[in-house]
C-alpha positions in Angstrom: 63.5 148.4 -17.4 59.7 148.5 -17.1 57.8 150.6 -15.6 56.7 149.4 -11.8 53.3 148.1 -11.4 50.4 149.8 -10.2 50.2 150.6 -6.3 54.7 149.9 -6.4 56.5 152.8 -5.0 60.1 152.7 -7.1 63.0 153.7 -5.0 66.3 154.6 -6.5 68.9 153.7 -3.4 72.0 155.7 -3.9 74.6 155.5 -1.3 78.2 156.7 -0.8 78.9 159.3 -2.8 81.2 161.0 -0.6 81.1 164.3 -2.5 83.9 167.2 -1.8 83.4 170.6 -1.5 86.7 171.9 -3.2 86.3 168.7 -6.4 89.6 166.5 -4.4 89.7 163.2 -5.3 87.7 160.5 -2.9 90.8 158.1 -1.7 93.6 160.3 -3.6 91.8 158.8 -6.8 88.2 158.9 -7.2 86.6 161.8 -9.2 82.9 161.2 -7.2 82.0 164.4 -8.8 82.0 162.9 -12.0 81.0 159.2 -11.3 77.3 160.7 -9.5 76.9 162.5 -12.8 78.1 159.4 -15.2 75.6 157.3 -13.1 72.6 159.9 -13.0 73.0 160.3 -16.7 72.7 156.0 -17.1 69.8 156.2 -15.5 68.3 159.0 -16.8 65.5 157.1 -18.4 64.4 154.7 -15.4 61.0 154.9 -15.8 58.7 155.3 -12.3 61.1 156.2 -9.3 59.2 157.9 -6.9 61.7 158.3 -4.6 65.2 158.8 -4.3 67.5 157.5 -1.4 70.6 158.5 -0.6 71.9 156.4 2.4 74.6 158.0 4.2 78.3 159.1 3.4 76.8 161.6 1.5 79.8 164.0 1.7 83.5 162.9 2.0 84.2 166.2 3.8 81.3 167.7 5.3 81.1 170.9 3.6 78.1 172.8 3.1 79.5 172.9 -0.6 79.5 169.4 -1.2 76.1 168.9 0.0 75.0 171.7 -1.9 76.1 169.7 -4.7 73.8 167.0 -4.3 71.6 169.2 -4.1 72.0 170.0 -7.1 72.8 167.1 -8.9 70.5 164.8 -7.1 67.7 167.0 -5.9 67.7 168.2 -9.6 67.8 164.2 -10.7 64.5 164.1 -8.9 62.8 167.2 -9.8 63.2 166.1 -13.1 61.5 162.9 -12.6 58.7 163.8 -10.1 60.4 161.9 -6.9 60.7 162.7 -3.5 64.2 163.0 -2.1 65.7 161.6 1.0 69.3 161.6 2.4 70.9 160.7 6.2 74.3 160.9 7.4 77.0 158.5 7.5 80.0 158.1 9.1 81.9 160.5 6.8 79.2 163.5 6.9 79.1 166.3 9.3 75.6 167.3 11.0 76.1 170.7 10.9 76.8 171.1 7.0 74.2 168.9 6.1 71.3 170.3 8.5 72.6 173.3 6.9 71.6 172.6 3.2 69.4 169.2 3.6 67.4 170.1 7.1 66.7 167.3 8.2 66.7 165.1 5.4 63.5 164.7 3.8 64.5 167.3 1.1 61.8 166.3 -1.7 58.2 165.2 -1.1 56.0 163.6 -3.1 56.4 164.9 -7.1 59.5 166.4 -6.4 57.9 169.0 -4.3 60.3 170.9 -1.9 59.5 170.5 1.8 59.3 173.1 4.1 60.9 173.2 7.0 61.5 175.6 10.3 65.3 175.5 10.2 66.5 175.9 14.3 70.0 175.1 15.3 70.5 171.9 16.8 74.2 170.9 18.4 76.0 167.9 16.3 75.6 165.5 19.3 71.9 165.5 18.3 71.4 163.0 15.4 69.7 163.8 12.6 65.8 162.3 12.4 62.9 162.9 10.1 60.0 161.3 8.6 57.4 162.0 5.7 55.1 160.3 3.0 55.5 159.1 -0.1 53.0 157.1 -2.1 51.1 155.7 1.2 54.9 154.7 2.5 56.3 156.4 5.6 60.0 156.9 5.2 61.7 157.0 8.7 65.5 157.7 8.3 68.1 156.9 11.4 70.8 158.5 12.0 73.9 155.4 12.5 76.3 158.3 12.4 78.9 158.6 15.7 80.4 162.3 15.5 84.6 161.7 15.1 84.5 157.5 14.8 83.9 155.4 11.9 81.5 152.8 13.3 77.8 153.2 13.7 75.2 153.4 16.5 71.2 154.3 17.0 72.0 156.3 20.6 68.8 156.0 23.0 67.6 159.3 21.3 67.5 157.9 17.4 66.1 154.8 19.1 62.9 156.4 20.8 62.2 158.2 17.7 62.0 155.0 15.8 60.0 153.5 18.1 57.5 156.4 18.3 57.6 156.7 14.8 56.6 153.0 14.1 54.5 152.8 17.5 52.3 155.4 15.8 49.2 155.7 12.8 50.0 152.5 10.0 51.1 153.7 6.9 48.6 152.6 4.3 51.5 150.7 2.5 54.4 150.1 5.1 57.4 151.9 6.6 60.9 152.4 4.5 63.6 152.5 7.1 66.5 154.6 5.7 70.0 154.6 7.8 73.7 154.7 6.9 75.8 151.2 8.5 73.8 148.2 7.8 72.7 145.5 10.3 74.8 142.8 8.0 77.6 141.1 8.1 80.7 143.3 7.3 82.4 142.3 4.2 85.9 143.1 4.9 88.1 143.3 8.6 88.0 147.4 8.4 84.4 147.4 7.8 84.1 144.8 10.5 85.7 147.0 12.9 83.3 150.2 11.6 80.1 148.2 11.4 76.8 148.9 13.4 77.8 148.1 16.7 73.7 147.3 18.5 71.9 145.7 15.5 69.9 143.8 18.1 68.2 147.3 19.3 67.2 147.7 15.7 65.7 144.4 15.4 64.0 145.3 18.6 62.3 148.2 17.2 61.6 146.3 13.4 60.3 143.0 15.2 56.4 143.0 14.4 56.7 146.5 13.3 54.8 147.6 9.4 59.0 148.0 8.0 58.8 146.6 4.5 62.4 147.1 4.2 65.5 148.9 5.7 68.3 150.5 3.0 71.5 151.1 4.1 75.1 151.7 2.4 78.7 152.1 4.0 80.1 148.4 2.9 80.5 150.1 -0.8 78.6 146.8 -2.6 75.8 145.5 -3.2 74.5 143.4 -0.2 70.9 141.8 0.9 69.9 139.8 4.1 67.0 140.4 6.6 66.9 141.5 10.3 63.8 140.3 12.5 62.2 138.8 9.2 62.8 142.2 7.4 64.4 142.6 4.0 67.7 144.5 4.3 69.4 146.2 0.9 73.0 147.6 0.7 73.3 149.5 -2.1 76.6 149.6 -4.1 78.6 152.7 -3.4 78.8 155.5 -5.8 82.2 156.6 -5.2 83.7 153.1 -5.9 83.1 149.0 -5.1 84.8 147.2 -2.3 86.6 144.3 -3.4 85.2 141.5 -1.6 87.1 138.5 -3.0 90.4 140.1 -1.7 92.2 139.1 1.9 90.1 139.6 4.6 92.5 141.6 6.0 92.9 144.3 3.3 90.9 146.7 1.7 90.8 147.2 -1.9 88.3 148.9 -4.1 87.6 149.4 -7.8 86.5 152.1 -9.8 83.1 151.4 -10.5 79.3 153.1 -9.3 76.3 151.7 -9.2 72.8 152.1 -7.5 69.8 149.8 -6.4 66.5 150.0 -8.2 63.8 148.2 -5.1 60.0 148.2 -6.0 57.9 147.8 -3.2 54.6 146.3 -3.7 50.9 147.3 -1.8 51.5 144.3 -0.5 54.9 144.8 1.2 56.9 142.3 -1.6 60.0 143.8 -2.7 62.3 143.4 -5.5 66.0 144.9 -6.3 67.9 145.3 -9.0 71.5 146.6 -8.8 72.9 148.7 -12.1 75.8 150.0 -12.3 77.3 152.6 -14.6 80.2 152.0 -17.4 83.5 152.3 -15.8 85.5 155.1 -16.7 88.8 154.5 -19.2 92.1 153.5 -17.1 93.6 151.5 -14.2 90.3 149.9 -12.6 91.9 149.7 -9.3 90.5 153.1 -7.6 92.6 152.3 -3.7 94.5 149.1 -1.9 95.5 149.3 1.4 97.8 146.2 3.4 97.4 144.5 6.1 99.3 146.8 8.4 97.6 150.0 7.1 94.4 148.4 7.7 95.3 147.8 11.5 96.5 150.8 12.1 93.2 152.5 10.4 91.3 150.1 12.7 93.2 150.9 15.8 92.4 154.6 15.2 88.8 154.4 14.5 87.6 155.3 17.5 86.0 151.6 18.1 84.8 150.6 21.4 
């Protein structure tokens, strides 16, 4: 790939990597240990990121281990290449073991540059928020996460932050909205049922706002639509790709990772490029789950 053009901040959007503390497998069968390496080391030579994203499910268990594993692996990823770092929660995370290692997020500035930041306790009903700077771009991240259910929500709090933060100063170059359950359509009947139950208070907050683009992850594949005329960019998951040609009604995934490459211009264009990393040796199938499994996994999800 060539290098982005002059004035293009290059974001590599990772999502999903659902990490584990103790190395158990993601779904009885994923290794997401090894596929985050396998698809670091593919793109090892991407010339030009600036940033690195990391939207949401960032942990499978919420261990202060496993998130000082992508710490390592990612944070290291993007020392390496001079980019700034940023990661939010999804619905598999736990506040307190990521405020623990990641703070609030915004773990890399601008050249791979720790932040610093006053580290305070906050209770895990309090969402996770942050902003900073990179390359003339304000990077807001929103917390979709609901503490014990599966679907997302921006509470009142997550939403008056967003608006402040847009309301405020224009970023030279735009704003880069950064949250975990996209305001799409869901792909599948489970992800239906754990989708982002008020996308219409996000539009709200993105209509005439300076948002050049919102990332998000959760559906496991690559998606792209637009809310209130802005771009929106699922990346692929990490840990594995939903099947989306299956029944509607079941859930099956195979074992493949990939990542989004998005250039956004000085001008607000963007452009995105999914890659995806070789699949490992063996049965491709990483996880299917029936019909019946599926209802039962809705029923307990803790779904309005």
């Amino acid at each position: 790939m060539q290098p982005p053009a002059a004035g293009t901040l290059r974001i590599l959007h990772l999502s999903d990597t659902h990490l584990t503390g103790d190395g158990a497998l993601h779904q009885g069968s994923v290794d997401t240990t090894a596929a985050l390496d396998r698809l670091l080391g593919h793109l090892d030579d991407l010339p030009g990121v600036g940033l690195v994203v990391v939207s949401g499910d960032v942990s499978e268990d919420g261990s202060p281990a496993s998130y000082t594993a992508v710490r390592e692996r990612i944070g290291g990823w993007a020392e390496r290449h001079g980019a700034a770092l940023v990661a939010v929660p999804g619905n598999h995370d736990l506040r307190d073991g990521f405020r623990q290692v990641l703070a609030n997020g915004h773990v890399l500035g601008e050249g791979g540059q720790p932040l610093a930041h006053t580290m305070e306790y906050l209770p895990p009903e309090v969402p996770v928020s942050g902003q900073s700077v990179v390359a003339g771009r304000r990077i807001v991240t929103v917390d979709t996460s609901v503490p014990g259910a599966g679907y997302g929500e921006i509470d009142g709090t997550s939403l008056e932050r967003l608006h402040a933060a847009l309301a405020g100063e224009p970023a030279p170059h735009g704003t880069v909205v950064v949250l975990h359950h996209p305001p799409l359509p869901a792909p599948t009947e489970l992800h239906e049922a754990l989708r982002l139950q008020n996308p219409d208070a996000l539009a709200e907050a993105l209509r005439g706002s300076d948002v050049r683009v919102v990332l998000g992850g959760h559906y496991h594949h690559h998606f792209a639509g637009s809310l209130a005329g802005v771009p929106v960019l699922v990346a692929p998951g990490v840990a594995n790709d939903t099947d989306v040609t299956g029944a509607h009604d079941e859930e099956s995934a195979t074992l493949d990772s990939g990542a989004l490459v998005v250039d956004v211009a000085a001008d607000g264009s963007v452009w995105s490029t999914p890659v995806r990393a070789t699949r490992p040796e063996g049965e491709p199938l990483a996880f299917h789950i029936d019909a019946a499994t599926v209802a039962s996994v809705i029923a307990a999800a803790g779904k309005h």
